[in-house]
N, C-alpha and C positions, 0 to 999 in steps of 0.2 A: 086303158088302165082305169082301175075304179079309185074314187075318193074316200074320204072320210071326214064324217063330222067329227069336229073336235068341241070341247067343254068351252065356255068362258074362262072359264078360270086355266085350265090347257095354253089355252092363247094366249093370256095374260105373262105365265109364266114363259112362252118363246119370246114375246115383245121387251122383255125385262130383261133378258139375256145381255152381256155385253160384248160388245165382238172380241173375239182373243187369238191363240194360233189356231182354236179348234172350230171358230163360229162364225159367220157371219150371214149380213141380212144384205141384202137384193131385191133393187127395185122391178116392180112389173114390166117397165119402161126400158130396163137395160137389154141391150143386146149377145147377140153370139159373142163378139169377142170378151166379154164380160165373163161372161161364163166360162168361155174356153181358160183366160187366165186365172180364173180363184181355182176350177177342178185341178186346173193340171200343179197350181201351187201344193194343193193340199194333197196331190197323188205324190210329189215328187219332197214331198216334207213326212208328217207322219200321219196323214190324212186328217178327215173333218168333215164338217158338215155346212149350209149352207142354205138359205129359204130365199126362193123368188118369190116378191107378193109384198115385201114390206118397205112401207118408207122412213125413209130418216127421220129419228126425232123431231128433228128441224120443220119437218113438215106437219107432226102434228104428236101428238100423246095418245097413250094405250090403244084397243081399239080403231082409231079413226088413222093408226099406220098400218091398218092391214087393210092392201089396196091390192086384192088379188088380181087373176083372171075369170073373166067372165063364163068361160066355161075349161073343161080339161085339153082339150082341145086346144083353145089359144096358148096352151105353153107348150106344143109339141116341138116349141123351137130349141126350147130349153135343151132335152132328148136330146136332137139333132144335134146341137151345139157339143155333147158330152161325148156323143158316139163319130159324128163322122168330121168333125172339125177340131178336133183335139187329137195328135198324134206320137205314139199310138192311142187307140180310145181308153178313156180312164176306168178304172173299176167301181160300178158307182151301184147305187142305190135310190133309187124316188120313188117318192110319196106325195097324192095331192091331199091340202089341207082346207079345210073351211068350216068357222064356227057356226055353234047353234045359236039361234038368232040371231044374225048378223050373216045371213047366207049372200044376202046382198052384196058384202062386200069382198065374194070372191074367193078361187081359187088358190091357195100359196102353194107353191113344190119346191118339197124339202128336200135335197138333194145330197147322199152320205157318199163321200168319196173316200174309198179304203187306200191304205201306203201300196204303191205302186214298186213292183221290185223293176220298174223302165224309168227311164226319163223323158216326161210328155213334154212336147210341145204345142205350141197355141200353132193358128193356120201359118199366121205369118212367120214360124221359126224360132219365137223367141220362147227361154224357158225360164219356167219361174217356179218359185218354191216358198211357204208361208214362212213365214218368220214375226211373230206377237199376231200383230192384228193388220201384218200387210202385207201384200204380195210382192215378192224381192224380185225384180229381175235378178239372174246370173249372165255370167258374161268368161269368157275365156277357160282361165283355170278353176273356177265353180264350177262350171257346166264339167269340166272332168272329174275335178274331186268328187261331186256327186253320184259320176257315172261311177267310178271306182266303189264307193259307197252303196251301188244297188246291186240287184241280183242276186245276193245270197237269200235263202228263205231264212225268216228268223226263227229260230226255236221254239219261240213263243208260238208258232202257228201248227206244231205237231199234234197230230191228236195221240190221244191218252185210252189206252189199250179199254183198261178200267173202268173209262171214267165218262159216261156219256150223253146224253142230251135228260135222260129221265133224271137223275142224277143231279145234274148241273139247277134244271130249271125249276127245282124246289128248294135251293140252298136259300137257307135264313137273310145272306148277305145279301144275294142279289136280287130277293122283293124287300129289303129295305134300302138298296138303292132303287127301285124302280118305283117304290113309293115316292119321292120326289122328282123323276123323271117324266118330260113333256118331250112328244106328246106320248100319254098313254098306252100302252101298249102289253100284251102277253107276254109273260116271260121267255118263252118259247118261243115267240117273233121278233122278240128282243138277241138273244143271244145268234138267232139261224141270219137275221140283220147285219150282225157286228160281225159276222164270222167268227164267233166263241164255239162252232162245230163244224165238224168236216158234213159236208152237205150230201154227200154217197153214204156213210157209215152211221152218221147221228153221233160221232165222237167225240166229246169236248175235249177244246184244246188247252195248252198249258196258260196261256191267257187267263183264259176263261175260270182255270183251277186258280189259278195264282191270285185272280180277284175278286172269285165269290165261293171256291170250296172254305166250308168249315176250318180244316187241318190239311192244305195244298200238300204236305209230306206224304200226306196218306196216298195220294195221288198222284203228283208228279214224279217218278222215277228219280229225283235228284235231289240231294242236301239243299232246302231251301227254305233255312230257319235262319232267328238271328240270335249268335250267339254273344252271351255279354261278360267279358272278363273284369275283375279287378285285383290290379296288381298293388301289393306297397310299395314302390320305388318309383324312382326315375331314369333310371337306368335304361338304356336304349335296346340292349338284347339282355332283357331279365331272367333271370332262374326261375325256374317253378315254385323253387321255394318262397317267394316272394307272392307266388295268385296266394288270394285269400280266396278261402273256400271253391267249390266246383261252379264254375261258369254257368250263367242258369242259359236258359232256351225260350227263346219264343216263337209261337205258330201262328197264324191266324191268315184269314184274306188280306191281300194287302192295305188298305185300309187303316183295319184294327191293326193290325201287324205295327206301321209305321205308330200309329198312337202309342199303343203298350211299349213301342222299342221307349220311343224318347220317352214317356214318364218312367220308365226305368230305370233308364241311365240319367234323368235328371236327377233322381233321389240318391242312384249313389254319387253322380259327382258334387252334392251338396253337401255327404257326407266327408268328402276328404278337406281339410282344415289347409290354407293355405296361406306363406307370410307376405304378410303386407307389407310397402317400403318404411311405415312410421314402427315396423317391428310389431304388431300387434296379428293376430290369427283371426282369420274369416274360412267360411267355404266357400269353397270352389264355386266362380260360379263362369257361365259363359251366354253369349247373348241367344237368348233363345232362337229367335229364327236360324241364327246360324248353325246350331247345334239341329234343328228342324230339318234343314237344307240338306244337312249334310247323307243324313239318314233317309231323306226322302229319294235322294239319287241315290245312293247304294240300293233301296229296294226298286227301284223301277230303272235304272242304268246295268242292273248287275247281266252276267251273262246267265242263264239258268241252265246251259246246257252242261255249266260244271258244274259236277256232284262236289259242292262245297258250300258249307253256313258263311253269312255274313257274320263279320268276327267285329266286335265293339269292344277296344282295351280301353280300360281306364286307369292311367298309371296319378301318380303324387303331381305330375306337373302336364300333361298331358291328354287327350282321350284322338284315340286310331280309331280309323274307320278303315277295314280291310272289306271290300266288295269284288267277289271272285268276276277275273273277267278283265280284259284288256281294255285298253278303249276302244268302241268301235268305231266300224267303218272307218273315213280318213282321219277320224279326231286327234289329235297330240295334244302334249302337253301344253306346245307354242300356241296351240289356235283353240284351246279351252273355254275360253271369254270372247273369239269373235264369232265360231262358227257352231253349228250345230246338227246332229246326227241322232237319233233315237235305236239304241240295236231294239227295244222294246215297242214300236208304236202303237200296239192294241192295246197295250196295259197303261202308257201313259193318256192316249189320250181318252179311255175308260174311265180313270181315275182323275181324271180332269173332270168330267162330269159332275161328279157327289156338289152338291148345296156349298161346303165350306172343304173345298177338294186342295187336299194335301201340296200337292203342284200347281196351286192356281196360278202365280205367276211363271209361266213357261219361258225359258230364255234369260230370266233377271233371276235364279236361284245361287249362282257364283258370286255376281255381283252384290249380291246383297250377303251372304256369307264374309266377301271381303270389306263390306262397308261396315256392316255390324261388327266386326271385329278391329276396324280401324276407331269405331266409335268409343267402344268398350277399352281402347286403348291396350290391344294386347296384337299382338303378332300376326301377322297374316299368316293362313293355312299354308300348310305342306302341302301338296300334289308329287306323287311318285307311281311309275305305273314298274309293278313289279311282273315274274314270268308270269302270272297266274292271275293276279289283280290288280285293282285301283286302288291305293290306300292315298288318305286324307288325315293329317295329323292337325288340331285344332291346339296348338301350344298354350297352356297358361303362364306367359309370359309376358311380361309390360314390353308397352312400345316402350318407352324410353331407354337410352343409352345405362349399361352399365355402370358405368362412373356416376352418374346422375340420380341413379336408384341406391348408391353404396350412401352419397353424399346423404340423401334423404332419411334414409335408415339411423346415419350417426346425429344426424337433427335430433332424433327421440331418445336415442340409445346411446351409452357412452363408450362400446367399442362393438366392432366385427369381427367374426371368424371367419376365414376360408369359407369351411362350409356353410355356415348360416348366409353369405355371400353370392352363393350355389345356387342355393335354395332360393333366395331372391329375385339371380337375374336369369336364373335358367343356362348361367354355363356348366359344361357338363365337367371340364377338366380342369384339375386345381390348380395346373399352370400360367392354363389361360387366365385365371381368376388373380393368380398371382401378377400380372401384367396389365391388369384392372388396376389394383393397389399400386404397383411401381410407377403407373402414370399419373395416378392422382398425387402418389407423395414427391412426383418431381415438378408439379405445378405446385407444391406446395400447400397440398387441402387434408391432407392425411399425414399422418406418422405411425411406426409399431407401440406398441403398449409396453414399454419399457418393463423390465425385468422378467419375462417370459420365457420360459422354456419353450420348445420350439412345436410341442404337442400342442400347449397352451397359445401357442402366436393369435394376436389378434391387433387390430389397427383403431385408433381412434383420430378425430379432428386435432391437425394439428394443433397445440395451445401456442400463444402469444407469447409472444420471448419481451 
């Protein structure tokens, strides 16, 4: 197999890399079983990529870590190691690399291993799968959930009748990813690489449309836009009468897509006015990553093989994230935050790639949705999987207890109503609101506002006798 020279600056950019679920660097020095463990992780996760030839930082800075092979040849072991010593053999891809002037220091092979629909094992039997920046053994009930988890083809990998390699390899999107892409390479070698085309027909696949066609709709056979509603209420199943104006639409590669969504719906959830505990009005706001988060798994978790838009409500106390699409593979709701499954792995881990890529932390997007939201002090997300999708409700509601936000409010204000009440703590029913008021006025921190018709009811701190 032949090599290639690559640029200075080419190199510079792989050596900067940082290992994550999709990357990692390999010494010259390592062996088969080395190899056998990262391929078969990254075949049995959502694949990745991988260079023999480089040393650890620890060993030295830019340049003087690229400690190739001497010739193509001395890494025939690598080969070996992917095909006859990893079972079954992984789907992979290599390439040798070596820069201009610094031919010296050798060969590197970069070796792309695509999501595997098997579950590989290294010589000795054991099976492993990426997970951040390291190779996870599994062990009993993993090793099934997994299996259960593979075998289907993803959607993502159909080719597209319309839609095919001449097409694909001039889209505006993907030579402005490929402008920052190491190492360098043909748009056309890039996509027939990655699997973005059926390799008999030259047919791009739904991938491939989803994250470099201009307008994926025009192309993909299914509703795969993102539609943004706003509602005036808080009401849990609202009337029509309540959307303001027609829900607008967004297109694009996913990328722009995920961009355009959240500055959209940041602007209008800025616009809705929301009460604060000392009674005064702000906008809405919510912690950006978490709102980032949420959006960026609806566009790359969704199922695409339903003809259905991603639906964005934005109600008075609320914003829904409806993404057509069950969980897949073995995911639940129970094991959300321990385990992980990709129905999409061409488009996640494509979109992992970009310079400042949307998903760059892979596996910590939950957890930081739920930390950002603990910070901000408001509610932790809803997760609900309905027949058709995954909806995620972000509440604008204070962590604190009820009683504690009524108490705060009469601090500023010299009485409360029911609903002003509502509105505060996010309960929906004026009963329950009423059993907020009868607990506090039987500890004694409230009383009703004397002389009141019962329209007019409202509570103030108790006064001093």
């Amino acid at each position: 197999m032949e090599g290639r020279t690559i640029s200075r600056t080419e190199a510079s950019s792989i050596l900067t890399r940082q290992e994550n679920h999709f990357w990692d660097f390999k010494s010259s020095r390592s062996d088969g079983p080395t190899v056998q463990k990262i391929s078969a992780a990254f075949a049995n996760a959502e694949g990745g990529e991988f260079i023999v030839g480089i040393e650890d930082p620890k060993v030295g800075s830019g340049i003087e870590r690229w400690q190739g092979f001497k010739t193509i040849e001395d890494a025939n072991w690598v080969q070996q190691s992917l095909v006859d010593q990893v079972d079954p053999p992984v789907p992979y891809d290599i390439e040798y690399l070596r820069v201009s002037g610094f031919e010296e220091s050798g060969w590197a092979c970069l070796v792309t291993v695509q999501k595997s629909p098997d579950v590989h094992k290294t010589a000795k039997g054991d099976v492993h799968q990426r997970r951040g920046g390291e190779n996870a053994r599994l062990r009993g009930s993993q090793i099934t959930d997994l299996s259960l988890s593979k075998g289907a083809r993803s959607y993502e990998d159909q080719p597209l009748e319309d839609y095919d390699l001449d097409e694909l390899q001039h889209e505006e999107e993907l030579h402005h990813f490929l402008g920052t892409y190491s190492p360098k390479m043909s748009a056309e070698k890039f996509v027939r690489r990655q699997r973005l085309i059926d390799r008999k027909t030259s047919l791009a696949t739904v991938a491939g449309a989803v994250l470099f066609s201009e307008e994926p709709p025009t192309v993909v056979p299914k509703r795969c836009s993102v539609k943004i509603a706003r509602y005036e209420t808080s009401e849990q199943e609202p009337d029509r009468k309540y959307l303001k104006g027609a829900p607008s639409s967004i297109d694009g590669p996913a990328r722009v897509l995920i961009d355009e969504t959240l500055a959209a719906v940041t602007q209008i959830i800025q616009s809705v006015p929301v009460l604060n505990a000392d009674g005064s009005m702000s906008p809405m706001n919510y912690p950006p990553e978490a709102l980032k988060e949420i959006i960026v798994n609806a566009v790359i978790h969704r199922d695409y093989n339903i003809s259905d838009d991603i639906l964005i409500s934005v109600f008075d106390n609320r914003v829904e994230v409806r993404s057509p699409g069950k969980l897949p593979g073995h995911m639940t709701q129970e094991n959300l935050f321990t385990d992980r499954f990709a129905r999409n792995p061409t488009i996640v881990r494509l979109l992992n790639k970009y310079p400042d890529a949307p998903n760059k932390d892979i596996g910590e997007g939950l957890d930081t949705v739920l930390s950002t939201m603990k910070a901000a002090k408001l509610k932790a997300p809803r997760f609900t999987v309905h027949e058709n999708a995954f909806v995620v409700v972000l509440e604008h509601t204070p962590l604190a207890r009820p009683e504690e936000l009524v108490l705060e409010y009469l601090a500023s204000n010299e009485e409360i109503a029911n609903r002003v009440a509502r509105q505060l703590t996010g309960i929906n029913s004026e009963n329950n609101m009423k059993r907020v008021f009868y607990k506090l006025r039987d500890a004694g921190k409230i009383e009703p506002v004397p002389n009141r018709s019962r329209a007019k009811a409202a509570w103030q701190l108790k006064k001093s006798e």
